[in-house]
Biopython code that builds the backbone (N, CA, C, O; Angstrom):
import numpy as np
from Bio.PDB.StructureBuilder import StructureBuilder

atoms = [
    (1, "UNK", "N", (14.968, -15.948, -81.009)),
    (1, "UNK", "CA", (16.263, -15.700, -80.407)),
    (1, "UNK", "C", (16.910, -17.048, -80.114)),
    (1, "UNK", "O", (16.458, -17.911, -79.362)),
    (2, "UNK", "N", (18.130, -17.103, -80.883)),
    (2, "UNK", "CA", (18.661, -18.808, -80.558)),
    (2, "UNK", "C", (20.159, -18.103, -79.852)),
    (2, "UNK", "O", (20.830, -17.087, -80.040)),
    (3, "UNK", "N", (20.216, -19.563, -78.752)),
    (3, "UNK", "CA", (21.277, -19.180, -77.555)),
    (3, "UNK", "C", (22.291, -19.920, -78.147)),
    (3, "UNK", "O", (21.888, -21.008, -78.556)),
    (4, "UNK", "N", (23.726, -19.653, -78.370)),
    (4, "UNK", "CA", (24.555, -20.868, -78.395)),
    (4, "UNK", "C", (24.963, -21.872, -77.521)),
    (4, "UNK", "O", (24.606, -21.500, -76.403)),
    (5, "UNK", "N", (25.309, -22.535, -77.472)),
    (5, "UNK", "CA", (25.815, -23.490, -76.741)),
    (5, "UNK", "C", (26.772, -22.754, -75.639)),
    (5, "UNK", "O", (26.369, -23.002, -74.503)),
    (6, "UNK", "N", (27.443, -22.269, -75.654)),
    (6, "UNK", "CA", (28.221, -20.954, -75.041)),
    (6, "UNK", "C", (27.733, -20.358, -74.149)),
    (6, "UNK", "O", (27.520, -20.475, -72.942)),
    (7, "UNK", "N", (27.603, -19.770, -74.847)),
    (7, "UNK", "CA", (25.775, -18.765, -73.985)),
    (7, "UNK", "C", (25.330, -19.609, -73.054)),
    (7, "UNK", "O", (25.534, -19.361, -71.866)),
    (8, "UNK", "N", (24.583, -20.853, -73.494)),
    (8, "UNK", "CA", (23.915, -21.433, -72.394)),
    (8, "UNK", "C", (24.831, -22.513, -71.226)),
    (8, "UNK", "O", (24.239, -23.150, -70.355)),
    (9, "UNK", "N", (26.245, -22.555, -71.403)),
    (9, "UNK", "CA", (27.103, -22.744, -70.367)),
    (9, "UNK", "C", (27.156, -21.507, -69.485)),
    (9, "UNK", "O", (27.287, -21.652, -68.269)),
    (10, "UNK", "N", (27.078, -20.534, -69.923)),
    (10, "UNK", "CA", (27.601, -19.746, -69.140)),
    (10, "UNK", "C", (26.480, -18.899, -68.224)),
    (10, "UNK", "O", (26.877, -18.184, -67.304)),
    (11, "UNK", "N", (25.053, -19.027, -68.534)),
    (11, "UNK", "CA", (24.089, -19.257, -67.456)),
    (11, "UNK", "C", (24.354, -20.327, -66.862)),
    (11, "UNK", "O", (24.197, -20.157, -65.653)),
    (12, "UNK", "N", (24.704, -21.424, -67.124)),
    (12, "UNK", "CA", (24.738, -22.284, -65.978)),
    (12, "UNK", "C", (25.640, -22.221, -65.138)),
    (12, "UNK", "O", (25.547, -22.390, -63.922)),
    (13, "UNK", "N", (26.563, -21.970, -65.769)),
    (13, "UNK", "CA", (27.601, -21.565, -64.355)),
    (13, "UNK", "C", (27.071, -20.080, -64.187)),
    (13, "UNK", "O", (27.043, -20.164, -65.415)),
    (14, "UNK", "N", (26.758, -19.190, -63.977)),
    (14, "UNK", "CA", (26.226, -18.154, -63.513)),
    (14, "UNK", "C", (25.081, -18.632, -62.573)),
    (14, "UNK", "O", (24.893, -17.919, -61.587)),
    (15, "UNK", "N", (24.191, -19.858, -62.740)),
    (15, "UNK", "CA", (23.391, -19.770, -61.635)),
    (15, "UNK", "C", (23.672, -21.394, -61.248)),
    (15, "UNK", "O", (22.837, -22.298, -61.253)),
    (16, "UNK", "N", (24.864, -21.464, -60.969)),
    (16, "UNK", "CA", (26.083, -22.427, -60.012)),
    (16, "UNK", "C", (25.377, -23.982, -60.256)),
    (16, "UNK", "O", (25.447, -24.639, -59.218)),
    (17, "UNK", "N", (24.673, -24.766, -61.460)),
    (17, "UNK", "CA", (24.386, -25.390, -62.063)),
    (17, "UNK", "C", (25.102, -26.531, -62.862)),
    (17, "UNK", "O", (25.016, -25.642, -63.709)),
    (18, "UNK", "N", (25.605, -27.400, -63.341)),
    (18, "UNK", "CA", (26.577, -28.178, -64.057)),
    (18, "UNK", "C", (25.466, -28.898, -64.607)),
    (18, "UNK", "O", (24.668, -29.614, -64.001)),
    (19, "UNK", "N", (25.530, -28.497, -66.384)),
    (19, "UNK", "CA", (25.036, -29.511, -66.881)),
    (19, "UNK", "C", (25.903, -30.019, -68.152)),
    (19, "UNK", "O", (26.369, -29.211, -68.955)),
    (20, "UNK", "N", (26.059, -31.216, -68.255)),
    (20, "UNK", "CA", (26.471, -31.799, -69.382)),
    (20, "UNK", "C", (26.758, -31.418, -70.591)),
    (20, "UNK", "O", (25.665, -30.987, -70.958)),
    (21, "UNK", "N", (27.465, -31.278, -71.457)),
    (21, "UNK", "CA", (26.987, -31.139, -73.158)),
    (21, "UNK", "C", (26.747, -31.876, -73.269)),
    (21, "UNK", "O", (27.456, -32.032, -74.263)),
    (22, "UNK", "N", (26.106, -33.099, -73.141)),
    (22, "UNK", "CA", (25.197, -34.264, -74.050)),
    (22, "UNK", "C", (23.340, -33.708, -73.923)),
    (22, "UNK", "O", (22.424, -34.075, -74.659)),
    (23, "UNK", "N", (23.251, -32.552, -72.510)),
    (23, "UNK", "CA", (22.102, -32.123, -72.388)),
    (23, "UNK", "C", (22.071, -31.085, -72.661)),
    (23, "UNK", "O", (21.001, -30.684, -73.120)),
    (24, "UNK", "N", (23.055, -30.241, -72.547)),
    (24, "UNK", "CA", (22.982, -28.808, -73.626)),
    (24, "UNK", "C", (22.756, -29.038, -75.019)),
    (24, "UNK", "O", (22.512, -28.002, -75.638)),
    (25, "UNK", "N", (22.767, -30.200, -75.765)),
    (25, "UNK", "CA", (22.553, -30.631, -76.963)),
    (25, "UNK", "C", (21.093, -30.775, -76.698)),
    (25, "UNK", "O", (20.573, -29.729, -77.086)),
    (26, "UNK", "N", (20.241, -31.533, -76.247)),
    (26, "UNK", "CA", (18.982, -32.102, -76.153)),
    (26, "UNK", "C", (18.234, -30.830, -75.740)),
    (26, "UNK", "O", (17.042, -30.668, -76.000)),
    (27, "UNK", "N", (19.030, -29.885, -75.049)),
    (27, "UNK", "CA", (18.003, -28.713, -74.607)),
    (27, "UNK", "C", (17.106, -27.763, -75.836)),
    (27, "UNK", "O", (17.683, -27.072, -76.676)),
    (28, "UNK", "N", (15.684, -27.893, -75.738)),
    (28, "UNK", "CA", (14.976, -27.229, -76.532)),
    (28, "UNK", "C", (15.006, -25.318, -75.934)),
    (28, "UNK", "O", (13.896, -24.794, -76.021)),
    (29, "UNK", "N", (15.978, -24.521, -75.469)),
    (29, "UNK", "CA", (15.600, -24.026, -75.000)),
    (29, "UNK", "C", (14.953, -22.550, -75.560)),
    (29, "UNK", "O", (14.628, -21.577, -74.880)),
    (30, "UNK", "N", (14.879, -22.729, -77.064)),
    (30, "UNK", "CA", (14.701, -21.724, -77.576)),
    (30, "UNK", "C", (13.186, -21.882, -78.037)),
    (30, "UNK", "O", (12.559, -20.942, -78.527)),
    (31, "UNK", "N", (12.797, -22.802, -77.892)),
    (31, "UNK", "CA", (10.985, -23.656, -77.900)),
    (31, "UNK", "C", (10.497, -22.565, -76.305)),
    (31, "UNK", "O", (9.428, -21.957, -76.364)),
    (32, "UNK", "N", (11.046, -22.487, -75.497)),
    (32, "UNK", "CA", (10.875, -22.118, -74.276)),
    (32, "UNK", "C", (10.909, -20.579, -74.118)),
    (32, "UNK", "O", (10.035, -20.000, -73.473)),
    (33, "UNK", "N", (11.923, -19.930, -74.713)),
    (33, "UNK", "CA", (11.694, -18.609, -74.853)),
    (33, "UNK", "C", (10.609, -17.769, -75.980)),
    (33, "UNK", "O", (10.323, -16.582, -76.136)),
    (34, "UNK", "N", (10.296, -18.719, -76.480)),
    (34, "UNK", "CA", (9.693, -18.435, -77.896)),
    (34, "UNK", "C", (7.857, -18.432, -76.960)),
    (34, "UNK", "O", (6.995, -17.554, -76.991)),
    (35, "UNK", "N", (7.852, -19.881, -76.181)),
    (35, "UNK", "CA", (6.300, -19.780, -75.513)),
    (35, "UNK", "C", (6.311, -18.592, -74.625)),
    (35, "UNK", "O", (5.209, -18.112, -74.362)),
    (36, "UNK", "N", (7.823, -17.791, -73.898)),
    (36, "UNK", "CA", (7.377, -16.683, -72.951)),
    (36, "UNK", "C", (7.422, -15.557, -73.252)),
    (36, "UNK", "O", (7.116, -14.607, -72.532)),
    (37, "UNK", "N", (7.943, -15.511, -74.739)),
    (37, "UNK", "CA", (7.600, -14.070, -75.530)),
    (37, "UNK", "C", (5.843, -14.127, -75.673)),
    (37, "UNK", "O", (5.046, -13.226, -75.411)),
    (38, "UNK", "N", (5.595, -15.382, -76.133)),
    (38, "UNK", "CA", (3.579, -15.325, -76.710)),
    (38, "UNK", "C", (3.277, -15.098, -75.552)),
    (38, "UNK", "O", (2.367, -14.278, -75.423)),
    (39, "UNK", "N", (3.944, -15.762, -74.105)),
    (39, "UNK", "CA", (2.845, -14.915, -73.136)),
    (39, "UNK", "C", (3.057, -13.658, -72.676)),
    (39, "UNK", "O", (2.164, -13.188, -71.972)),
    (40, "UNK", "N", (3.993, -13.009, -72.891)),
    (40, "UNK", "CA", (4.209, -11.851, -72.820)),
    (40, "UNK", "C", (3.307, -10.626, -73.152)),
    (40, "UNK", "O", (3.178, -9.545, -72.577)),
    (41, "UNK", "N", (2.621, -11.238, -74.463)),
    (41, "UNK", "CA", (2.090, -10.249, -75.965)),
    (41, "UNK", "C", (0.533, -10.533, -75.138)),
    (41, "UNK", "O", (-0.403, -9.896, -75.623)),
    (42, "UNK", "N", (0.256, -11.290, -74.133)),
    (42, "UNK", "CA", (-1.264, -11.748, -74.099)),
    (42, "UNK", "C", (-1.272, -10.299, -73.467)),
    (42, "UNK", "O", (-0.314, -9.888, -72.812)),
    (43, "UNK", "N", (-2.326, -9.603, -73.686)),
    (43, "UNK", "CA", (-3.023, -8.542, -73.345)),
    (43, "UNK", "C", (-4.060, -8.988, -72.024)),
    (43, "UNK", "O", (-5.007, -9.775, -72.010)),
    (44, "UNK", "N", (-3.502, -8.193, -70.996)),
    (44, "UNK", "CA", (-4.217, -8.854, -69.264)),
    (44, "UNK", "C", (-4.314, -7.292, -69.051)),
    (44, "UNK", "O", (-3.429, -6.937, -68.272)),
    (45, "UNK", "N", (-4.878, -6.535, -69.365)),
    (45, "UNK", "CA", (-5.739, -5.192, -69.688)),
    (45, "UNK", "C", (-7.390, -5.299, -68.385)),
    (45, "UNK", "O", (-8.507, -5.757, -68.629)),
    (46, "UNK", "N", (-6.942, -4.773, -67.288)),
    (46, "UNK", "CA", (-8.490, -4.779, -66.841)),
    (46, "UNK", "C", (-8.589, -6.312, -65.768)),
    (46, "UNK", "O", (-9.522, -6.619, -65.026)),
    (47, "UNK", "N", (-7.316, -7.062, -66.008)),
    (47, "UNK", "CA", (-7.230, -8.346, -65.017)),
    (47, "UNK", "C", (-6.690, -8.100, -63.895)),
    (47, "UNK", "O", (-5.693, -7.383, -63.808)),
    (48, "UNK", "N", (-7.309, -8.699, -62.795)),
    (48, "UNK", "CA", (-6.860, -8.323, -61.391)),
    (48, "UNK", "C", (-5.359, -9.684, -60.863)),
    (48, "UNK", "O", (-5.076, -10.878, -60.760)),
    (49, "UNK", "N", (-5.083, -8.890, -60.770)),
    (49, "UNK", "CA", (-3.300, -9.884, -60.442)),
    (49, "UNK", "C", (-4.004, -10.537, -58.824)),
    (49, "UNK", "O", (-4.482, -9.896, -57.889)),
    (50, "UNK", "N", (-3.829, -11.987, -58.982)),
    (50, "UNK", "CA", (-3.471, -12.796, -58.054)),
    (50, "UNK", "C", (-2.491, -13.475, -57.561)),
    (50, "UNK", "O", (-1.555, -13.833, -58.276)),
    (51, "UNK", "N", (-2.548, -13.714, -56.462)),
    (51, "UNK", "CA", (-1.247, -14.399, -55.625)),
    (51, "UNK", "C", (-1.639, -15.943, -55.555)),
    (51, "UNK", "O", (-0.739, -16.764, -55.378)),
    (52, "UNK", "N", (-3.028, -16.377, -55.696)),
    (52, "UNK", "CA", (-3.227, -18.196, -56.024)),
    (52, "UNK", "C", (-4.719, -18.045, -56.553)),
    (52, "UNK", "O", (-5.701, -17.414, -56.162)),
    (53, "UNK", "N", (-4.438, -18.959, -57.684)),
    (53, "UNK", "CA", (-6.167, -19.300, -57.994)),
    (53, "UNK", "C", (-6.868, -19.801, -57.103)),
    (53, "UNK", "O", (-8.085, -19.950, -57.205)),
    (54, "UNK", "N", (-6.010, -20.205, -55.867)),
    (54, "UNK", "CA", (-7.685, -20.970, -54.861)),
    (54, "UNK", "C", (-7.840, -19.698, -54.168)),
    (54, "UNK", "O", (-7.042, -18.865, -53.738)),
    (55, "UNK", "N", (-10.154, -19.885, -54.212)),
    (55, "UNK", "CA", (-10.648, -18.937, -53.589)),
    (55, "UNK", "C", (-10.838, -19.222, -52.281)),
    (55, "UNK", "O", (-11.860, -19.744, -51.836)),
    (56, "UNK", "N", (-9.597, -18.798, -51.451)),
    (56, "UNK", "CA", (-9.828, -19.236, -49.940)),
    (56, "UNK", "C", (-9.208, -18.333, -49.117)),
    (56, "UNK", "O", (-8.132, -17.852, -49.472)),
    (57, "UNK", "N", (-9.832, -17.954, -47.827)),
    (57, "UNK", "CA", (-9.017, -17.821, -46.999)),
    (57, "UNK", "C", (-8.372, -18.738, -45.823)),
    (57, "UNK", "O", (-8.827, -19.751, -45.292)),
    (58, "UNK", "N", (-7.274, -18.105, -45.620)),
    (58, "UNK", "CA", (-6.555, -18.924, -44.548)),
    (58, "UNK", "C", (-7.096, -18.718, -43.304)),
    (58, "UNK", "O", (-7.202, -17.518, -43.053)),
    (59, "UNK", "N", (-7.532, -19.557, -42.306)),
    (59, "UNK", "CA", (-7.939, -18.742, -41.063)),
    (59, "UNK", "C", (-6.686, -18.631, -40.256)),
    (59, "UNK", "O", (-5.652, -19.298, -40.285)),
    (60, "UNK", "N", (-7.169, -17.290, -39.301)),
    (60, "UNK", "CA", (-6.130, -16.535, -38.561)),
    (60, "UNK", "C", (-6.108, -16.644, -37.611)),
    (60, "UNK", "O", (-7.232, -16.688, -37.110)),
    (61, "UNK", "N", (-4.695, -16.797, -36.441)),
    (61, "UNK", "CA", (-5.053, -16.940, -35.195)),
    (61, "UNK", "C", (-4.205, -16.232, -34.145)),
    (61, "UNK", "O", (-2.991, -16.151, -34.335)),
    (62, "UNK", "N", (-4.753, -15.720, -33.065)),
    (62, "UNK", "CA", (-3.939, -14.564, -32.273)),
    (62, "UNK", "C", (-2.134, -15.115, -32.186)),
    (62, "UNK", "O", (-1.552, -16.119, -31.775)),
    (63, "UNK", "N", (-1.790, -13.988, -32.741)),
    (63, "UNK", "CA", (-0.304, -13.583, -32.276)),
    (63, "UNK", "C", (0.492, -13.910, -31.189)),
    (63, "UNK", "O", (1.444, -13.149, -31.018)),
    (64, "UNK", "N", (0.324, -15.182, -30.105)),
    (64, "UNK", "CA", (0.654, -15.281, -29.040)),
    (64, "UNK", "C", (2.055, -16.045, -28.263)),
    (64, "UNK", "O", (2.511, -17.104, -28.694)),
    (65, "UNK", "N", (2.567, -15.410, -27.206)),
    (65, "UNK", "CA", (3.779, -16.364, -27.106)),
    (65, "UNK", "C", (3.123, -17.289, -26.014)),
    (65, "UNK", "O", (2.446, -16.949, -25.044)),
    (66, "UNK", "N", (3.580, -18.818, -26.511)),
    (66, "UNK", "CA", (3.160, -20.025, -25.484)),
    (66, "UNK", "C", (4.405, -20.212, -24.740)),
    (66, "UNK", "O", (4.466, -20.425, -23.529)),
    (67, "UNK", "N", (5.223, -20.135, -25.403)),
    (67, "UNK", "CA", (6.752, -20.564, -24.482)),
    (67, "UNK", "C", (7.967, -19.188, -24.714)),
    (67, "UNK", "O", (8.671, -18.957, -25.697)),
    (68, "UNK", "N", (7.879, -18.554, -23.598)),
    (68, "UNK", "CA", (9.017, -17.430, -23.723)),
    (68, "UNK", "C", (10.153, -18.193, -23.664)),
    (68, "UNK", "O", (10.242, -19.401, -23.447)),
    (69, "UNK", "N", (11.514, -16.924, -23.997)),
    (69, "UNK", "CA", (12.656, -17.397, -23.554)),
    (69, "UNK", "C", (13.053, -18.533, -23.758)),
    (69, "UNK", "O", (13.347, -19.147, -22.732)),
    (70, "UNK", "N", (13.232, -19.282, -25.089)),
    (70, "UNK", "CA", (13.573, -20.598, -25.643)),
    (70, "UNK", "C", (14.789, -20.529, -26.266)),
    (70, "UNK", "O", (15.098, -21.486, -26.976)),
    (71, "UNK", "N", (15.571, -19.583, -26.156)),
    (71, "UNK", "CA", (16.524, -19.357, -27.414)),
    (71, "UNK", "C", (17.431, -20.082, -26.653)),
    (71, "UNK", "O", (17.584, -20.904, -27.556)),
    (72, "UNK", "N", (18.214, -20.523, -25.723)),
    (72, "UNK", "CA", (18.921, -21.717, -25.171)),
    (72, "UNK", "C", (18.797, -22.785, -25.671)),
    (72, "UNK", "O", (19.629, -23.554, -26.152)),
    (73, "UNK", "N", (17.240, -22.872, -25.507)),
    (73, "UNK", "CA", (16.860, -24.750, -25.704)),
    (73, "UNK", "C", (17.037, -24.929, -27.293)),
    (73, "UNK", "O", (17.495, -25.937, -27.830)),
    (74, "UNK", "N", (16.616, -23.830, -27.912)),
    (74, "UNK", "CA", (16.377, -23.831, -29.405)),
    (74, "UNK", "C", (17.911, -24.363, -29.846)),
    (74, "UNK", "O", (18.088, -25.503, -30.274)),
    (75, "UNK", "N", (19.267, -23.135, -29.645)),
    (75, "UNK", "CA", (20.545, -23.236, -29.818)),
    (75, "UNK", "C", (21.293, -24.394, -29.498)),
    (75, "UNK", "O", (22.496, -24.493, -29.741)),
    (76, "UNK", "N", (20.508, -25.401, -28.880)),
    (76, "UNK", "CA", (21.057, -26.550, -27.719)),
    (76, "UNK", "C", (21.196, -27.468, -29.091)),
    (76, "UNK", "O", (22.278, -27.929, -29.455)),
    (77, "UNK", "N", (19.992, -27.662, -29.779)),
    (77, "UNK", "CA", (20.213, -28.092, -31.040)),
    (77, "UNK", "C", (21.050, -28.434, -32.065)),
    (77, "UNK", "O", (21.140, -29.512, -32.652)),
    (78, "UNK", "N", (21.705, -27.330, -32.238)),
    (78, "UNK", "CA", (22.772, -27.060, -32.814)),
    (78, "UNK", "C", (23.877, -28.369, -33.193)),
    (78, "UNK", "O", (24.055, -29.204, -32.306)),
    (79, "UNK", "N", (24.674, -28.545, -34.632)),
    (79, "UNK", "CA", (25.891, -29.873, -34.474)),
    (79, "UNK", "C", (26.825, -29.032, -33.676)),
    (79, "UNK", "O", (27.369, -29.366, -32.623)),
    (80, "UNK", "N", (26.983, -27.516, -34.519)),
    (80, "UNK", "CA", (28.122, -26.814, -34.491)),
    (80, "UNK", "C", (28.171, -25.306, -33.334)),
    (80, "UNK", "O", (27.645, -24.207, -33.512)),
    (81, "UNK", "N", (28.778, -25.663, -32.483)),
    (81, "UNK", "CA", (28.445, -24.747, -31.573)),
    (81, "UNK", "C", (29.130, -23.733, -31.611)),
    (81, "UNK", "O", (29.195, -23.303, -30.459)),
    (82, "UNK", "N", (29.711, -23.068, -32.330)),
    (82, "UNK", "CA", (30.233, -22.090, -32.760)),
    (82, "UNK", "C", (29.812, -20.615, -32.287)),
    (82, "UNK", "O", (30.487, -19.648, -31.933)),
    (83, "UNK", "N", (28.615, -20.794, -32.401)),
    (83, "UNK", "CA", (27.908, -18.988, -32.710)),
    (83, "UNK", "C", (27.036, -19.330, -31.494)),
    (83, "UNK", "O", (26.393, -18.366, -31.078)),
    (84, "UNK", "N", (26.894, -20.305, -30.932)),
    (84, "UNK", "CA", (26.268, -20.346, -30.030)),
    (84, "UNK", "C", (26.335, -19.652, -28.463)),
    (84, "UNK", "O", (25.437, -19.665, -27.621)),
    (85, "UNK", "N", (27.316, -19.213, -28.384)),
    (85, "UNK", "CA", (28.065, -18.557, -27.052)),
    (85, "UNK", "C", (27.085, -17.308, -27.259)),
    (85, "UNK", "O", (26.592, -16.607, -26.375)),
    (86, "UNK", "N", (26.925, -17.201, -28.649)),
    (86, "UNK", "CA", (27.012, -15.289, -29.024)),
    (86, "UNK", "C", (25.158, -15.285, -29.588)),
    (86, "UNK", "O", (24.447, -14.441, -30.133)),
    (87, "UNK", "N", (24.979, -16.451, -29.187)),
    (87, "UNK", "CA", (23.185, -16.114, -29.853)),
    (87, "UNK", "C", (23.034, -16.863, -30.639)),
    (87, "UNK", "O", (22.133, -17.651, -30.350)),
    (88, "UNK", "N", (23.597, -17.073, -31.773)),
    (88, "UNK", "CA", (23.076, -17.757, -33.171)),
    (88, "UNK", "C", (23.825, -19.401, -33.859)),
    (88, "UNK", "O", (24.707, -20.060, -33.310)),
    (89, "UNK", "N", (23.382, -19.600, -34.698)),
    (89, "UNK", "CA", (23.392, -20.437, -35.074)),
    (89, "UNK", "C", (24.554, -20.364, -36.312)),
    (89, "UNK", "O", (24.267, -19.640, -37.265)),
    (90, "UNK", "N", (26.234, -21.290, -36.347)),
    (90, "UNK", "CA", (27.084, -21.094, -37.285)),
    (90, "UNK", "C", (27.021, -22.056, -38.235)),
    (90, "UNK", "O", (27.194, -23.262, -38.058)),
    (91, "UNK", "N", (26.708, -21.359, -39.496)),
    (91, "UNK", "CA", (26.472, -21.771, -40.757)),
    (91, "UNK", "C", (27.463, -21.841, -41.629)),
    (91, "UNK", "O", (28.248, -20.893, -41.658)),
    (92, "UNK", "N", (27.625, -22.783, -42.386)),
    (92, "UNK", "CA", (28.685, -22.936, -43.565)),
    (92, "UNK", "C", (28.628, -21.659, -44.491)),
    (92, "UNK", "O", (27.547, -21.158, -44.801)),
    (93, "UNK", "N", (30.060, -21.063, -44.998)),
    (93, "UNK", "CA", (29.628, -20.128, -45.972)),
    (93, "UNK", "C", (29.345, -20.991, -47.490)),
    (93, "UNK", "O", (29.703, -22.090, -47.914)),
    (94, "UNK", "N", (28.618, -20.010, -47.967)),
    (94, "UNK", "CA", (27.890, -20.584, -48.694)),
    (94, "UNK", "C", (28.149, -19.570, -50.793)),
    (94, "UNK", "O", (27.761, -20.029, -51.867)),
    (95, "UNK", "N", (28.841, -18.327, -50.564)),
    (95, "UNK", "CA", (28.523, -17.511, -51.408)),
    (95, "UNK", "C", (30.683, -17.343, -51.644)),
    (95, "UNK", "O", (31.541, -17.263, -50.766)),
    (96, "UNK", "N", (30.802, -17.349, -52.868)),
    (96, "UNK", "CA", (32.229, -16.774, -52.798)),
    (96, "UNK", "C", (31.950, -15.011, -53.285)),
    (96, "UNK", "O", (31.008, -14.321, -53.676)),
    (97, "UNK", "N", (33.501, -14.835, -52.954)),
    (97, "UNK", "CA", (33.595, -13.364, -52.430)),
    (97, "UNK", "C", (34.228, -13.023, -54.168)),
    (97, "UNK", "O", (34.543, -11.879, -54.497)),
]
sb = StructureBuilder()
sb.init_structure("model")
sb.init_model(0)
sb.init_chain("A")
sb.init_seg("    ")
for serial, (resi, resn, name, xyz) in enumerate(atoms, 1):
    if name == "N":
        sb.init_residue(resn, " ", resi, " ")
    sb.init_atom(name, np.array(xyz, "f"), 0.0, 1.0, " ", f" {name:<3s}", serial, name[0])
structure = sb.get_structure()
């Protein structure tokens, strides 16, 4: 499956990215889809799905509150005190509509 040049602008602006055409030229990216089709085809029949190859556990430790009632001191923090009257913390928007 080969992407055009087109095509692969327009994932990049879809996932809010800017890259060059001098590197949309150099991009192998069809070398790349080609290795995740072969792993696709590997047959994992009878394999137990993991979340990390290290065999470890994490140790665990009680659930406890050391310092109640911090959300003042926490909010004090803050550059922008905005949301702070009201509880939270005011954040730049970040997503267009």
């Amino acid at each position: 499956m080969a992407f055009s040049k087109q095509q692969l602008q327009k994932f990049a602006d879809l996932i809010k990215i800017e890259i060059s055409d001098e590197k949309l030229e150099k991009m192998n990216i069809d070398g790349v889809i080609e290795w995740l089709d072969k792993l696709q085809k590997i047959d994992t029949t009878g394999i137990t799905p993991m979340l990390s190859p290290a065999e470890h556990k994490l140790p665990l430790r009680e659930d406890v509150v050391t310092e109640p009632n911090m959300r003042d001191k926490i909010l004090s923090n803050t550059p922008d005190t905005a949301g702070v009257s009201r509880g939270y913390f005011a954040v730049p928007k970040i997503m267009d509509e």
